[in-house]
Every structure is written in structure tokens, then in C-alpha cells.
C-alpha positions in Angstrom: 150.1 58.9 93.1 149.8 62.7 94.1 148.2 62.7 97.3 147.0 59.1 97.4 147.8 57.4 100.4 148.1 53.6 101.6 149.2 52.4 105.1 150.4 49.1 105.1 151.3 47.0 108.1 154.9 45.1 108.1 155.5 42.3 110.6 158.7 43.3 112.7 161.9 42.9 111.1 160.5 42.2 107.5 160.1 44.8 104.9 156.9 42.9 103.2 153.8 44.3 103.8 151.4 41.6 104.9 147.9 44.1 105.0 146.9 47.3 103.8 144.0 49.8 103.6 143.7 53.0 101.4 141.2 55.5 100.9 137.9 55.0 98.5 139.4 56.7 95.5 139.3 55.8 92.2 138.5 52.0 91.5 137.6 52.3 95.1 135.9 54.3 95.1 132.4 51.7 96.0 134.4 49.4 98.2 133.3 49.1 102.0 135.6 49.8 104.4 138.0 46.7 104.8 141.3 45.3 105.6 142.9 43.4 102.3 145.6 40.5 103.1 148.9 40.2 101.0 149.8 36.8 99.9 152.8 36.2 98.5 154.0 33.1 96.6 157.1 32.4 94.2 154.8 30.9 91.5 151.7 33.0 90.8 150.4 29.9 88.4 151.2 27.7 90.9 149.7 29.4 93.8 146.3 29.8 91.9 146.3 26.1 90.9 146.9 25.2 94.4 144.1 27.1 95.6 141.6 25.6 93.1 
């Protein structure tokens, strides 16, 4: 991503980011600065009908 950078946050001991920021590039480029969550599920289609 050349010199595109994110910083993600990993709880301690697991290598799955839980939160991120990046810079307002790109498709960001009119985002507000904010924090986004990571959720991660086994079953995306599940998830999402769960959620409903």
C-alpha cells in the first residue's frame, strides 16, 4: 500500500486486531476522525442475520 499506514490495536497475547485507525486517504478520504471496531464471527451470513 506504498506509504499507507494503519495501526491497529491487539489485545495481549492474541494476534487479532480488535480496532484500527488509518489516515483520510483514498475512500477516506471524507471520513471524521474515528476509531472502527473489528468483529469477527465464523459465519458472516449468520452473523448479519443475528444482528437483524
Amino acid at each position: 500500500m506504498g506509504d499507507y499506514q494503519d495501526f491497529c490495536m491487539h489485545p495481549p497475547g492474541d494476534s487479532q486486531p480488535v480496532a484500527g485507525i488509518c489516515h483520510a486517504r483514498g475512500g477516506n478520504t471524507g471520513l471524521p476522525p474515528l476509531w472502527l471496531i473489528y468483529i469477527t464471527v465464523d459465519d458472516p451470513d449468520l452473523g448479519i442475520r443475528r444482528c437483524q
